[in-house]
C-alpha positions in Angstrom: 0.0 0.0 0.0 1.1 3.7 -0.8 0.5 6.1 2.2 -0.7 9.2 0.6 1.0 11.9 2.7 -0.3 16.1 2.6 2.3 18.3 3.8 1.1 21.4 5.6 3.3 24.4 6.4 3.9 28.1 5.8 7.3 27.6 5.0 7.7 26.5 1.2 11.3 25.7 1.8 10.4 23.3 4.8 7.6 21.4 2.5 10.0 21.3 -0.4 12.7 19.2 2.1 10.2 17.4 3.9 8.8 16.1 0.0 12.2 15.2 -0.9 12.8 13.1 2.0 9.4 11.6 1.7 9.4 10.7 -2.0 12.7 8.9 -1.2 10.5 6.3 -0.2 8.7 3.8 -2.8 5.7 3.4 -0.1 5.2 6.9 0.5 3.7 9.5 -1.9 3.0 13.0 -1.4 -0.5 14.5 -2.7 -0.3 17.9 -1.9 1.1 20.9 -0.3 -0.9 23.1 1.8 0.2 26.6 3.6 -2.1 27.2 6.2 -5.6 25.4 7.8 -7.8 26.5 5.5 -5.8 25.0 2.3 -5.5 22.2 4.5 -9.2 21.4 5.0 -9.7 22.1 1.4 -6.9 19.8 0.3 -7.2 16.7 2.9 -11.2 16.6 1.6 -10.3 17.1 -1.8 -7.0 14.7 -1.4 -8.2 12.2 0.8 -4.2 11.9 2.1 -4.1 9.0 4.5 -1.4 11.0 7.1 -1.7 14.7 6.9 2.2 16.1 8.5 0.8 19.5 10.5 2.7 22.3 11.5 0.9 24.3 14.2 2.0 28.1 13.5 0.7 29.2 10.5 -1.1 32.7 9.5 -5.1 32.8 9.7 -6.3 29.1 10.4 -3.9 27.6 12.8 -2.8 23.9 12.7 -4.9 23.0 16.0 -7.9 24.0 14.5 -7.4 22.9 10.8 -6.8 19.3 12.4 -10.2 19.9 14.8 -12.0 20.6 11.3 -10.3 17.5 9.4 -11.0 15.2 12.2 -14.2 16.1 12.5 -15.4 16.4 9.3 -14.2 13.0 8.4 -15.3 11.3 11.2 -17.4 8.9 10.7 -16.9 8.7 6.8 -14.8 5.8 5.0 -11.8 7.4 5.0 -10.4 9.5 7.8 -7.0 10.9 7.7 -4.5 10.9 10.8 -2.8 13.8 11.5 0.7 14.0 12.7 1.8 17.3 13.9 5.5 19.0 13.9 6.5 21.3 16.3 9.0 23.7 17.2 9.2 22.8 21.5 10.4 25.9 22.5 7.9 27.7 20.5 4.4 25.4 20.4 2.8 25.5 23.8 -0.2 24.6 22.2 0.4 20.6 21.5 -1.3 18.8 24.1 -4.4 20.9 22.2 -3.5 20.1 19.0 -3.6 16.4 20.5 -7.2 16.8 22.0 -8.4 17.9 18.7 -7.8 14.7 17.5 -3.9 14.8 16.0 -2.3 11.5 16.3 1.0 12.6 17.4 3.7 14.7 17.5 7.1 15.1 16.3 9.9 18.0 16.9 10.6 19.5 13.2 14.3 18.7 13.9 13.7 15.2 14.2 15.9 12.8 12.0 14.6 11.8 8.3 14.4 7.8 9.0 12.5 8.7 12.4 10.0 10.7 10.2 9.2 8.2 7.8 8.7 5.2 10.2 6.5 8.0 12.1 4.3 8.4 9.5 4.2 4.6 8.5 3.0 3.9 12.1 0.4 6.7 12.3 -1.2 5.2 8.5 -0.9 1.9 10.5 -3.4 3.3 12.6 -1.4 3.5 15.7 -0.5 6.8 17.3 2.7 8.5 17.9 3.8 9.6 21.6 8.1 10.2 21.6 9.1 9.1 25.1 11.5 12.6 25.7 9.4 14.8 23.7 6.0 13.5 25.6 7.7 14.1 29.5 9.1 17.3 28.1 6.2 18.7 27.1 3.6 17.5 29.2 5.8 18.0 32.5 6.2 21.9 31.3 2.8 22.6 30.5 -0.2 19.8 32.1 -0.1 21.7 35.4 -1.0 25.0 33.2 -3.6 23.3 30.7 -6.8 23.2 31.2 -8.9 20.2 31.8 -10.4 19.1 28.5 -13.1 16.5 31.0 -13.5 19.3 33.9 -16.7 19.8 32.5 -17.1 16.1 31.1 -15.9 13.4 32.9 -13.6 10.3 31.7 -15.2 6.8 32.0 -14.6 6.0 35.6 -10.9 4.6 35.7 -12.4 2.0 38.0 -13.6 0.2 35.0 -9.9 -1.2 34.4 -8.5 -3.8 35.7 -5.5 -3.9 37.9 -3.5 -5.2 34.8 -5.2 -2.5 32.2 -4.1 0.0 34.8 -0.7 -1.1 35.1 -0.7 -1.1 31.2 -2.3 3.2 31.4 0.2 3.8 33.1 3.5 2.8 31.2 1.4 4.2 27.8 1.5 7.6 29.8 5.1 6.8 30.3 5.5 6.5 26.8 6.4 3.0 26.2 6.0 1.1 23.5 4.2 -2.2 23.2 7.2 -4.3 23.1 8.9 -2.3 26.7 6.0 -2.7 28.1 5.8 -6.4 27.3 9.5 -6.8 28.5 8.7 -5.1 32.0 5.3 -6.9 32.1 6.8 -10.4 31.3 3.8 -11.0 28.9 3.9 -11.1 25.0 3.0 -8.0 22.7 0.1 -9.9 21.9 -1.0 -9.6 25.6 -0.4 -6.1 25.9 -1.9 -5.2 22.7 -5.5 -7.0 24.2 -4.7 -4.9 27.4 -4.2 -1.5 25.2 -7.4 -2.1 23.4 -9.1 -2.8 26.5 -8.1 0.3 28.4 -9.0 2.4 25.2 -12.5 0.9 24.6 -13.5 1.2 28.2 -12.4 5.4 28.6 -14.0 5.7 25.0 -10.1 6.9 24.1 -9.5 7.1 20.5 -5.5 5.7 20.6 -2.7 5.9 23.0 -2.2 10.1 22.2 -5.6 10.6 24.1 -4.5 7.9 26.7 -1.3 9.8 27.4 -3.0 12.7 27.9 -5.4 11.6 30.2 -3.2 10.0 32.6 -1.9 13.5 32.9 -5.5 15.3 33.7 -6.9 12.7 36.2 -3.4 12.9 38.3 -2.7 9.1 37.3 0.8 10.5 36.0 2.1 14.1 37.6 4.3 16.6 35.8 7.7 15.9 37.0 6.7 12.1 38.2 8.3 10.6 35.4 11.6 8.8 35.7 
C-alpha cells in the first residue's frame, strides 16, 4: 500500500525538504502541499491523504484548529485521515491541544529523516505517535497549566480497568512502547496489545495520544513524576 501523505506548512522551503525526504521512499507519496488550515481542509477533503504532516504556526487558520476541522469532518466517513503534527518545542505551547483535537501525534521538526518516515508509517498503520522525551518534556512543562479538557465532562470512571489494564495506562502515559511494556510486564506483545485495546475501549479513548494525555489530567501521572 502507498500512504498518501499532505504536507502542511507556511514555510515552502520546509515542505520542499520534507517532500524530498518523503518521496525517497517507494511506499510513500506526497499528494499535496498546503500553507495554512484552511488549504489544509480544502486539500485533505479534496485529497483524501491518509497522514496529513501538521505544523501548528501558520497565519489565519492555525494547525490546531485545521486538524479539529479535518478530524471532525471525516469522522465517521470511510476514509479518515491521521494527522501528525511537527512542532517547534520551544515555541508550540499549544500541543497537548492540538492532540485533543484529535492529532495523532507529535514530532519535533528537527527530528531525523528515518525517524519521520517510520513515524508516519505507524500513524497510517493506525497507531499513534507519543516520543518518550518529547511527551515528558512537554507534558511536564505545560499539564499543570492546561486546562482540563473533562473538567466539564468526565472520563469513563478509571475504575472500570483492571488492575492489569491500569498497570498497562500507566507505562502508555510513560511512553512505552508495546514491546517495553511487554519486556517489563513479562507477557507477549500480543497480551499487551489486548490490554491496550481494552483500556481504550472502556475510557471511549481514540489511541494511546488521548491515553497519554489523560493519565496527565486525572493525576494518574504528575508533571515531574516521570523517571
Amino acid at each position: 500500500m502507498t500512504i498518501r501523505v499532505l504536507l502542511v506548512d507556511d514555510q515552502p522551503l520546509l515542505r520542499t525538504g520534507f517532500r524530498l525526504i518523503l518521496e525517497a521512499e517507494t511506499d510513500i507519496t506526497v499528494v499535496g502541499e498546503a500553507g495554512d488550515g484552511k488549504a489544509a481542509q480544502d486539500q485533505s477533503r479534496a485529497l483524501l491523504p491518509d497522514v496529513v504532516l501538521m505544523d501548528i504556526r501558520m497565519p489565519g487558520v492555525d494547525g490546531i484548529e485545521a486538524t479539529r476541522r479535518i478530524v471532525k469532518e471525516a469522522t465517521g466517513g470511510a476514509h479518515v485521515p491521521r494527522v501528525l503534527v511537527l512542532t517547534t518545542f520551544d515555541l508550540d505551547e499549544y500541543i497537548v491541544e492540538a492532540l485533543r483535537a484529535g492529532a495523532s501525534g507529535f514530532l519535533l521538526k528537527d527530528v531525523p529523516p528515518d525517524e519521520l518516515v517510520q513515524a508516519i508509517r505507524v500513524v497510517a498503520g493506525g497507531d499513534a505517535i507519543v516520543a518518550p522525551s518529547v511527551t515528558r518534556r512537554l507534558l511536564d512543562r505545560f499539564a499543570g497549566r492546561l486546562p482540563s479538557a473533562y473538567q466539564q465532562s468526565p472520563p469513563a470512571r478509571l475504575d472500570r480497568l483492571t488492575e492489569r489494564e491500569l498497570e498497562v495506562l500507566k507505562l502508555i502515559a510513560r511512553g512505552m512502547s508495546n514491546a517495553e511494556i511487554a519486556a517489563k510486564l513479562v507477557v507477549s506483545e500480543t497480551t499487551v496489545k489486548t490490554h491496550v485495546g481494552n483500556v481504550l475501549t472502556k475510557l471511549t479513548l481514540r489511541d494511546r495520544v488521548q491515553a497519554v494525555v489523560l493519565a496527565y489530567e486525572v493525576g494518574l501521572i504528575t508533571p515531574g513524576a516521570l523517571p
